[in-house]
Structures are given as C-alpha cells and as structure tokens.
C-alpha positions in Angstrom: 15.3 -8.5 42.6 15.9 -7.9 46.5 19.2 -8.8 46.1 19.7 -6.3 43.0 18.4 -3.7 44.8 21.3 -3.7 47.4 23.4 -2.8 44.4 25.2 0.7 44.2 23.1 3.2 42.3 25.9 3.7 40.2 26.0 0.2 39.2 21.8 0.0 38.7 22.0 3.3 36.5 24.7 1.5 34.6 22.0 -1.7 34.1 18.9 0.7 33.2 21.1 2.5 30.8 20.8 -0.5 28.6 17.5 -1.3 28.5 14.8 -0.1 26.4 11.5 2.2 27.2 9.0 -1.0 27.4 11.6 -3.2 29.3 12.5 0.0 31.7 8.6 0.1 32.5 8.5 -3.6 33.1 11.6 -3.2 35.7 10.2 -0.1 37.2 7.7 -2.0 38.7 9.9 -4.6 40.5 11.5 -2.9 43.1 10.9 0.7 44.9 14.8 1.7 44.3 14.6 0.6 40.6 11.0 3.2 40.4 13.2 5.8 42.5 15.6 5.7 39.8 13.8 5.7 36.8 11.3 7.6 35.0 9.5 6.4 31.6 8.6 9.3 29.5 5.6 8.2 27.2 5.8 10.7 25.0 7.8 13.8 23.6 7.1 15.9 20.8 8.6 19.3 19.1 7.1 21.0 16.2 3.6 20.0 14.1 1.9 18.7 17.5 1.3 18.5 21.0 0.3 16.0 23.2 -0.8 15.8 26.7 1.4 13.5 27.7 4.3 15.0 26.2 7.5 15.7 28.4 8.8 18.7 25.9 6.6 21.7 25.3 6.6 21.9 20.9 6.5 25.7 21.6 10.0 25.4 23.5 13.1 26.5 20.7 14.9 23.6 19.2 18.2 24.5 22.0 15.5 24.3 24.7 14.2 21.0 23.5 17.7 19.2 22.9 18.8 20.9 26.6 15.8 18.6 28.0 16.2 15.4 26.1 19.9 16.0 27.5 19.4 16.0 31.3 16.2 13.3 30.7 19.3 10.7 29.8 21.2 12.3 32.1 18.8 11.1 34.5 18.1 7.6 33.8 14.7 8.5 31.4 13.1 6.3 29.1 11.2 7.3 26.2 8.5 5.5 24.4 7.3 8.0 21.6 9.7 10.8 20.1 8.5 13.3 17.4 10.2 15.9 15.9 9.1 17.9 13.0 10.9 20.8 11.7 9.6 22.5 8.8 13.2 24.2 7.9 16.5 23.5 9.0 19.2 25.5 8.8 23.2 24.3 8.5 24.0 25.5 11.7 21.5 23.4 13.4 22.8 20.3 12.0 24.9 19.4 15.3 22.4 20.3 17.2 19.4 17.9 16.1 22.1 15.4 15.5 23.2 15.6 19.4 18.9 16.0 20.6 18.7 12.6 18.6 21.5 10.8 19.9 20.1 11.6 23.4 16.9 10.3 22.3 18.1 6.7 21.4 20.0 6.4 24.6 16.8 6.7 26.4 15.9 4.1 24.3 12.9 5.4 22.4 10.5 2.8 21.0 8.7 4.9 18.3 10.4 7.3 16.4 9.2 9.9 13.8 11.8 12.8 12.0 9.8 14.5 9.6 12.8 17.0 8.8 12.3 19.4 5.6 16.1 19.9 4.3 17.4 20.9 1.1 20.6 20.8 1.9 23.3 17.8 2.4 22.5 17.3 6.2 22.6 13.4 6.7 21.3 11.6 9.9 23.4 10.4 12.3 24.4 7.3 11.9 23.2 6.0 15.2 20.0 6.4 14.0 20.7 3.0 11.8 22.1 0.9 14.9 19.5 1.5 17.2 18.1 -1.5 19.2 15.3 -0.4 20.5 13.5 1.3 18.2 10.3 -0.9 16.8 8.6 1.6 14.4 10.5 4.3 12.6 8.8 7.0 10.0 11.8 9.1 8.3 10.5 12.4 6.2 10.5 14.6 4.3 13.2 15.7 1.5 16.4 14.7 3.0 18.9 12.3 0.9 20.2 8.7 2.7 23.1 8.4 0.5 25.0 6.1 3.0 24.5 3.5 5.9 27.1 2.4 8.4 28.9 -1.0 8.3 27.2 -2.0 11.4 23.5 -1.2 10.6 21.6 -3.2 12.5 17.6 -2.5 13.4 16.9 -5.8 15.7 13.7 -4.6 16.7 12.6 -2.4 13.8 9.0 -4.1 12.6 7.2 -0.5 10.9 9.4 1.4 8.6 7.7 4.7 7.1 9.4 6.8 4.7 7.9 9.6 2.9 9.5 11.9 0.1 12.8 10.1 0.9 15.3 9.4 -1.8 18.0 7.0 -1.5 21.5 7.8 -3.6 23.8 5.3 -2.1 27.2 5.8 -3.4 28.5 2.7 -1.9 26.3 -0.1 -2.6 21.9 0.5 -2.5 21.6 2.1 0.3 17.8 1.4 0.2 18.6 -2.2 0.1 20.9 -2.0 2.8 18.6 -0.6 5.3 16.2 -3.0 4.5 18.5 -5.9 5.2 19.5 -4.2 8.8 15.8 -5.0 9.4 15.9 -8.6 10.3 12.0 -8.8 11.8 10.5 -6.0 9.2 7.4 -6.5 9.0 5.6 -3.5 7.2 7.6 -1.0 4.9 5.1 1.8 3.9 6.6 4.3 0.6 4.4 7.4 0.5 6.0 9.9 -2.4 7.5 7.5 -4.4 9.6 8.3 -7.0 12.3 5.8 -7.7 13.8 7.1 -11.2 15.6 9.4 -9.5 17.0 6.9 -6.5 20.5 5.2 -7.2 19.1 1.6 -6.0 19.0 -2.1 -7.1 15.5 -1.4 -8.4 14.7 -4.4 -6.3 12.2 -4.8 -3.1 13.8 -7.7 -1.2 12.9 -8.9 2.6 12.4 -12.3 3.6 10.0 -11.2 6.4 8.3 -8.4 5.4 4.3 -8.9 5.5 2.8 -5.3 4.4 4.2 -3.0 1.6 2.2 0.3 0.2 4.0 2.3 -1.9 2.5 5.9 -3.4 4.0 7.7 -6.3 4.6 11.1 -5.9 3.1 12.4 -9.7 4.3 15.0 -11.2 3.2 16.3 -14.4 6.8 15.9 -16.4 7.2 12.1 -17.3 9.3 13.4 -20.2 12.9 11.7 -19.8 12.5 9.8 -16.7 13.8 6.1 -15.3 11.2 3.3 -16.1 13.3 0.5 -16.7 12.2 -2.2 -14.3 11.1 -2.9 -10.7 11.1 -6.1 -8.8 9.0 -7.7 -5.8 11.0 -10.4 -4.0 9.0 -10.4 -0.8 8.0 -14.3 -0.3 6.4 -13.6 2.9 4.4 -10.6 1.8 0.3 -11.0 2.8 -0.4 -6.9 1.6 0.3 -5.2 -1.3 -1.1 -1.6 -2.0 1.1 -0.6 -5.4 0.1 3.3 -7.0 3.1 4.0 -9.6 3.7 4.8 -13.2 3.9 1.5 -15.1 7.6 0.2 -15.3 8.8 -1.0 -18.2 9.3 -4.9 -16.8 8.9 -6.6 -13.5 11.5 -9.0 -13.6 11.2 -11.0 -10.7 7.7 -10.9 -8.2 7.7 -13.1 -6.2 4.2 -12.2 -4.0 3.9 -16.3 -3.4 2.1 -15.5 0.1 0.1 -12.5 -1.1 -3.7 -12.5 -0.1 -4.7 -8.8 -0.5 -3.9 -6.1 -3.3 -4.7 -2.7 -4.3 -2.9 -1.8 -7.8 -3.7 1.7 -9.3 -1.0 1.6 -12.3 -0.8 4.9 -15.0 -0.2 3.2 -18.3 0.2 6.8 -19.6 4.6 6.5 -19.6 3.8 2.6 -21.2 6.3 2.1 -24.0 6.8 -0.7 -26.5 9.0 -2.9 -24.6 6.8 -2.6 -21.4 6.6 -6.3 -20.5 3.9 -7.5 -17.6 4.0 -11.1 -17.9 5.6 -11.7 -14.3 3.6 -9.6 -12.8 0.1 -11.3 -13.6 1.7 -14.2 -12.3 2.4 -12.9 -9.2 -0.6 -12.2 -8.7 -2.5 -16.0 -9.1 -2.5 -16.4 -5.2 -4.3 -13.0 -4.6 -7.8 -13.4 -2.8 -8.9 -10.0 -2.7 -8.1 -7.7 -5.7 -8.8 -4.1 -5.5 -8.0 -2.1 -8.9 -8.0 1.3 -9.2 -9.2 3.1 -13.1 -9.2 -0.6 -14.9 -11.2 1.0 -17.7 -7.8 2.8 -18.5 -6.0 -0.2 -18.9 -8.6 -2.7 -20.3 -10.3 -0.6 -22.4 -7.4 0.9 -24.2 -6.6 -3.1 -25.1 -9.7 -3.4 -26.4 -8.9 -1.0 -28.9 -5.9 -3.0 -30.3 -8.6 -4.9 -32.2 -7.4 -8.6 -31.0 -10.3 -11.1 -31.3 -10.2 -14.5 -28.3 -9.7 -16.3 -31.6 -7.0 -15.2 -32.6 -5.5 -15.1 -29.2 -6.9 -19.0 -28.3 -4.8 -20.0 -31.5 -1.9 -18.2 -30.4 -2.4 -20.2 -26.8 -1.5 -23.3 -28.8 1.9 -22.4 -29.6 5.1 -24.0 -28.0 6.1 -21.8 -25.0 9.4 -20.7 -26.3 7.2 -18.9 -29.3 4.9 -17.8 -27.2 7.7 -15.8 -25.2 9.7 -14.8 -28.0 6.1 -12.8 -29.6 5.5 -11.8 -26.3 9.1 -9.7 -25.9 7.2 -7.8 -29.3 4.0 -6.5 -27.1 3.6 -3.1 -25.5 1.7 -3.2 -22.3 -1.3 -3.1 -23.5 -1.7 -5.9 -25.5 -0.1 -7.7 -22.9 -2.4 -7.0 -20.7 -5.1 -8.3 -23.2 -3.2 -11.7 -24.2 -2.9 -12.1 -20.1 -6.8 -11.6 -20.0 -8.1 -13.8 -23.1 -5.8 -16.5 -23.9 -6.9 -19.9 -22.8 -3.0 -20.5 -21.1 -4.1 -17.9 -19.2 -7.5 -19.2 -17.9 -8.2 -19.3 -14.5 -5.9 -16.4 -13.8 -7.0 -14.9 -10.4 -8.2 -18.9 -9.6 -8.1 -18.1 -5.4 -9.7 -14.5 -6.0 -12.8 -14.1 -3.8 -13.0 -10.7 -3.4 -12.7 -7.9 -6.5 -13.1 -4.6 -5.9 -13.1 -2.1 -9.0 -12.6 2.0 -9.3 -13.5 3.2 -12.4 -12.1 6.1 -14.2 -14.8 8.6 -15.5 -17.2 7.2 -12.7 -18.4 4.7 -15.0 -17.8 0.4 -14.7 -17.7 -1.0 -18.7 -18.6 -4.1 -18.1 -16.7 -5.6 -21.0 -13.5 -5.1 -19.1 -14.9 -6.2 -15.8 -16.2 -9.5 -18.0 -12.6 -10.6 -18.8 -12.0 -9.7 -15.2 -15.1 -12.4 -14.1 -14.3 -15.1 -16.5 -10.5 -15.8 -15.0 -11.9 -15.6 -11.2 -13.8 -18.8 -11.4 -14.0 -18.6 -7.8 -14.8 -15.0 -7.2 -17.6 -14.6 -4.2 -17.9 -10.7 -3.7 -17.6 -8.2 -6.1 -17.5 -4.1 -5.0 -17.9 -1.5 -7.6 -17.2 1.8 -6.5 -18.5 3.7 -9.4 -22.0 3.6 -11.2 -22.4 0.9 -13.6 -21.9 1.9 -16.9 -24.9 1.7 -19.6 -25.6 3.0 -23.1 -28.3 6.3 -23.0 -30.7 4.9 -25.2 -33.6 3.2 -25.2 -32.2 -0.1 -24.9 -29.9 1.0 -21.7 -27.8 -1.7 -22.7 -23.8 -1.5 -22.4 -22.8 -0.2 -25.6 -19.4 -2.8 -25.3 -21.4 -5.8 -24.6 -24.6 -5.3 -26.3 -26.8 -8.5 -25.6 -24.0 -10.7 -24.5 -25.0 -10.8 -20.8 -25.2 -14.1 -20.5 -21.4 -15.0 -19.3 -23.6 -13.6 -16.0 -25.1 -16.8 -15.3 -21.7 -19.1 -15.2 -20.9 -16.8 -12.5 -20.8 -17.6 -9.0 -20.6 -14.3 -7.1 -22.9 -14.2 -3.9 -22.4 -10.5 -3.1 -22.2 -7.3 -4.9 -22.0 -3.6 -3.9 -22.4 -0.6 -6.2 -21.6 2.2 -4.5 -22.4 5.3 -7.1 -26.2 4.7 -7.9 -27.8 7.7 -9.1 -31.5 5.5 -9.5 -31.7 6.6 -12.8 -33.9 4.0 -15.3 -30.7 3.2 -17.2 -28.6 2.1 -13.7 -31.8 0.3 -13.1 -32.2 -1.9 -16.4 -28.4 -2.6 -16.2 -29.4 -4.0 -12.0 -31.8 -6.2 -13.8 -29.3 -8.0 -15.7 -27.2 -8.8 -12.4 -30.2 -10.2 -10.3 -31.8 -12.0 -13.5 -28.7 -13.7 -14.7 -26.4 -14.6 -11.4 -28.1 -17.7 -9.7 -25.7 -17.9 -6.6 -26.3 -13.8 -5.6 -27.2 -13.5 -2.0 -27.0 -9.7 -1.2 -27.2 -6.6 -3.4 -26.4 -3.6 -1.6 -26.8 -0.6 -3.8 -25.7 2.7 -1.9 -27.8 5.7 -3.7 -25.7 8.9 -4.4 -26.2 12.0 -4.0 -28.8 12.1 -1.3 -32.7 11.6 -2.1 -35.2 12.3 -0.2 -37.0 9.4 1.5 -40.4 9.3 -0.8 -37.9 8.8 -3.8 -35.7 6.3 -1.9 -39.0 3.9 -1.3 -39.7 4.4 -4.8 -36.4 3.1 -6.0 -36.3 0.4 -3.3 -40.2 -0.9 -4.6 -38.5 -0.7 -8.4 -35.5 -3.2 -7.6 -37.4 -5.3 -5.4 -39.9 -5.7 -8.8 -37.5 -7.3 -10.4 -37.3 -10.5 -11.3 -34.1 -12.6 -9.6 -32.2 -16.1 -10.7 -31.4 -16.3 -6.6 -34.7 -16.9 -4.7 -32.2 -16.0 -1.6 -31.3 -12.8 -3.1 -31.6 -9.6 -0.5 -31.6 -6.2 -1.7 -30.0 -3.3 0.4 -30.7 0.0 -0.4 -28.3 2.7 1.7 -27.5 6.6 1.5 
C-alpha cells in the first residue's frame, strides 16, 4: 500500500472512483493519503426522514440537495445509505432528480431507497439498472418501469423492494428482465400487488432467490379484472408470504426448497375454471404453514355436499380420469378433493408447524381436522383466534358434533390459542384437546381481553382440573 501511496492524487482519485462505499471504507483505513482523500458518507436522506448521521439536511430544497450529492462525487465521497422521498414531482424536476441520482451511484451507494409519487410518464434513469454496487434497492411508489436497458446488470443486488410499482414492458417483461439482472437476488419483497394490470410473463422466476412476500393491493372493484394464471419457479425459495386474490391456475410452482409459508388467498374472484392442483403440490415440502381466514376457503367446500366416500372412490380412478374431472372443478371443490381424497393423503407430510387465522374470530374445527389428518407429522399447532364451539349446552362444535376422536391419532406436542375469552364453552372445547392428544406437552392459552388477576387464577385452577391423555402436559396461562 506504501508504494500506492506514492501515486499521483490524480491517479488514486481515479482508483477510489471505482470502488464502492464498503470497499472505500475498507481502503480508507490503509494508508493516511488514501483517508486524506476520501470521505464515506453513511447516510443521506431528503424528504419523509432525518437522520443524525445524514450528510444532506431533508429540509434543504430538492436543487440544494442534488447541488451537494454533486460536489460530494466531486470530491471523492462514498455513500452507504441514500433516501429520497418526494411526495409530488413535477415534469420539470425530472432532470434534476435524474442528475442527483446519477451522482448518487458514482459514489457508489450501497443501499438505495426512491419512494417517488408520479403520475406522470417520468422513467428512472437507466443507470439506476446497471449499478454495481448497490446491494439492497426499494423502488416506490406509483411510477411505471416500462423498459430496462440492454445492459442491466445488478451484480450485487441481494434485497429488492418494490411497492405500488407496475411493470408495462413494451419490449419483452420488463419485471422479468430486472429480475434476471439480479444474478445473487436473494429476497424480492411485492407490497401493493396488483399484477392484472402489469404487461408481464405472469411468471416469478430466479434461480437464487431465497425470500418472496408479495401483498395485494385490494380494491373494492374485482369486476373485469386479469385472473388468468400465476407461476412460482423459484427452486431455491426457503420463504413464501403470498396475500392475493385467487388466480385462476398456477401452472408451474416449483417451491421444491420451501420450509416456511404464510398464504392469505380471497376465493371471493374464484371462477369455474380456477384450478389449484399445482399449487397444493408445491406446497408438500412446507414445514411451517401459516394460513390466513381458512374457514373461508374450507368451509365454503364443505358446503358443496361431497362425502370422503365418494371422494375415496374417485381416488381409485386412472390418473388421466382423475385430471380430466379435475379441469371440471371450481376452486373450491378442488380444494376439498385436495383435502379428502386418499391420493392425496399425507399432503403437508414434513409440516411441523401450522399456524391458523380465522375469519370471524372463530377456528371450525372441521376444517382444521382435514387440515390435521394430512400433516401426519405436525408437532406445534398456533390458533390465533378463539376456538370455535356451538352455544348450547353441549358446547360442542356444531360441524363435528361428537367426532373428536381423530384427536387421539394426533401427535401435536404444542398448541397455542391466542383469543381465549375463559368462557365455559372455550373451556369444554380445551377439554377435548388435553383429554384426546396423548403426545401434548405445552398448552399455552393467552386470555383476551384483560382479566383481573382473581379471575385469571380461577380460569388457571379450571384447566389445570382437567383431565389430560399427556401426564407431561404443562398449561400456560398468559395476558
């Protein structure tokens, strides 16, 4: 480094000029002339924030915050963090931000957030899409990416975050393209989904992406939209958190590596030809299964008056058959042939950990049976909601009646409820759980709303009264 040093400071601006913020830092500290020289901003923000550390002041004007980015690569700056959120932008201020975020990538920023609220046709510049620096990117809110350049290329890109951003390529997807300038992606997060209005492939396809969320944007008109299809080819994919409208098919998931998922899916656009077949079966790795308002979709099944029967005889049919009546069901029933028939069994076979929302606040626990019987190996079960019990005497669920007994073939060892109102009803439907599961080591109840602490002991003494099938049980009372 000695030998560097003696360079000509014309010649070492030249070398720090190419470098990023976190290799700049790293070189700062190997020679005095190289720390002389350079100066790593950690953070700059304008607009919707401040920060301590931040080298622009977000109550400077735009001008006065794209003069300072300006001289900062003028003088041999790097900067880690850049944020800029503008609530309006106005055509004549296109150049301008364009020019303030050029400047920003030659200081070689490493985390970069544009939350830019445009109605207009204002496009990014294209730099933005050949950046090599940049390792986490969030792009909002309203603007159109309609185009990418021939040499996109994000080599360091591993967070991308886009929210209310719709893609209209007129040259190819241009949401696929971006994805596949992201060689080491690693976590693509979709907050305001709404992909019937993109122009895309309708396809979700990295080879190295690990996390995907993606959050529908609901509106109240479903009336004339895009459901066609969506597809999941993300082989490497360990996270999936999915809340969206029910598409009409999933023609390719491939989730092979996929450990955790959180589906909350609106059956409410479902149409006759909704098909859901590949999607269960992407799911059969899954070990942890949250699903949001299952009642909505199991329970409307239930309806369709289908009996395991007739399903198990259907099971017996060649495959082709099987296929061709299956291109006749809605989504509902086949989300009920997925559940009960015997070719099915064992559906969720490396599920240890379900978690369960209900709609109406309420679990039913013929839904969550279905749900029990095809994770043979299911260990925890979460139920945020109260559990669900007829108001009668009895207190018995009105779906299931007397048939608690598929309780006892399972193997769960903990269960939380988190919506226990200790009424006498909750409490008879507890006693079914700890008489009936033999493996259950831990119920944790959480009590809701608030009680005071005479009543709390009171409920407490009740469960602990009860009789259990696990002589290691533990009950957990919390609020």
């Amino acid at each position: 480094m000695d030998r560097i040093s003696n360079l000509p400071d014309d010649l070492c601006r030249h070398v720090i000029s190419l470098l990023s913020a976190k290799e700049a830092a790293c070189l700062k500290y190997t020679s005095k002339k190289w720390a002389k020289l350079l100066t790593v901003i950690p953070s700059a923000v304008f607009g919707g924030g401040s920060s301590s550390s931040s080298a622009v002041s977000t109550t400077a004007s735009l001008k006065d915050c794209a003069d300072e980015l300006s001289l900062a690569r003028r003088a041999i700056h790097r900067l880690r963090r850049f944020s800029l959120k503008l609530q309006s932008l106005d055509f004549a201020q296109y150049s301008m931000v364009n020019d303030c975020l050029r400047d920003v990538l030659k200081c070689g920023v490493l985390d970069l957030e544009l939350d830019i609220n445009v109605q207009g046709d204002y496009s990014l510049p294209s730099e933005i899409f050949t950046c090599k620096s940049v390792v986490k990117l969030k792009l909002g809110s309203g603007f159109v990416i309609d185009s990418l350049p021939k040499n996109a290329l994000l080599p360091a890109l591993k967070t991308l975050l886009l929210e209310s951003v719709r893609f209209d390529g007129l040259d190819g997807c241009a949401f696929q393209r971006l994805l596949s300038a992201c060689p080491v992606l690693e976590e693509l997060v979709i907050d305001g989904f709404n992909c019937e209005f993109w122009n895309w492939s309708r396809t979700v396809y990295s080879l190295t992406l690990k996390r995907l969320t993606i959050r529908r944007a609901y509106s109240e008109d479903y009336q004339g939209a895009d459901y066609e299809s969506i597809s999941f080819d993300t082989p490497s994919l360990a996270y999936l958190e999915y809340c969206d409208v029910l598409q009409d098919a999933f023609p390719v998931v491939n989730l092979d590596s996929l450990v955790e998922a959180k589906l909350n899916l609106t059956f409410m656009t479902a149409r006759s030809n909704t098909k859901l077949t590949n999607l269960f079966q992407g799911l059969k790795h899954v070990q942890i299964l949250r699903l949001d308002f299952v009642d909505t979709a199991l329970t409307s099944v239930l309806s369709l008056g289908f009996t395991k029967a007739s399903m198990d005889r259907i099971s017996n049919l060649p495959d082709e058959i099987i296929c061709h009546i299956g291109s006749f069901f809605s989504a509902k029933e086949a989300a009920f042939t997925a559940l009960l028939s015997k070719r099915w069994k064992n559906l969720f076979e490396t599920l240890f950990h379900l978690s369960i929302t209900a709609e109406g606040n309420i679990i039913c626990w013929n839904c969550l049976q279905l749900l029990l019987k095809k994770s043979p190996n299911l260990k925890a079960l979460t139920i945020k909601a109260s559990v669900h019990y007829k108001d009668d005497e009895e207190s018995v669920c009105e779906c299931l009646k007397k048939e608690y007994s598929f309780l006892s073939s399972c193997y769960i060892e903990v269960i939380k409820i988190t919506e226990f109102k200790g009424d006498r009803e909750e409490t008879v439907q507890i006693k079914h759980m700890l008489e009936k599961l033999p493996c259950l080591l831990l119920l944790e109840v959480h009590l809701k709303p608030r009680r005071d602490e005479a009543k709390l002991i009171q409920i407490l003494a009740d469960l602990l009264m009860i009789p259990r099938s696990s002589s290691k049980c533990t009950i957990k009372l919390l609020h």
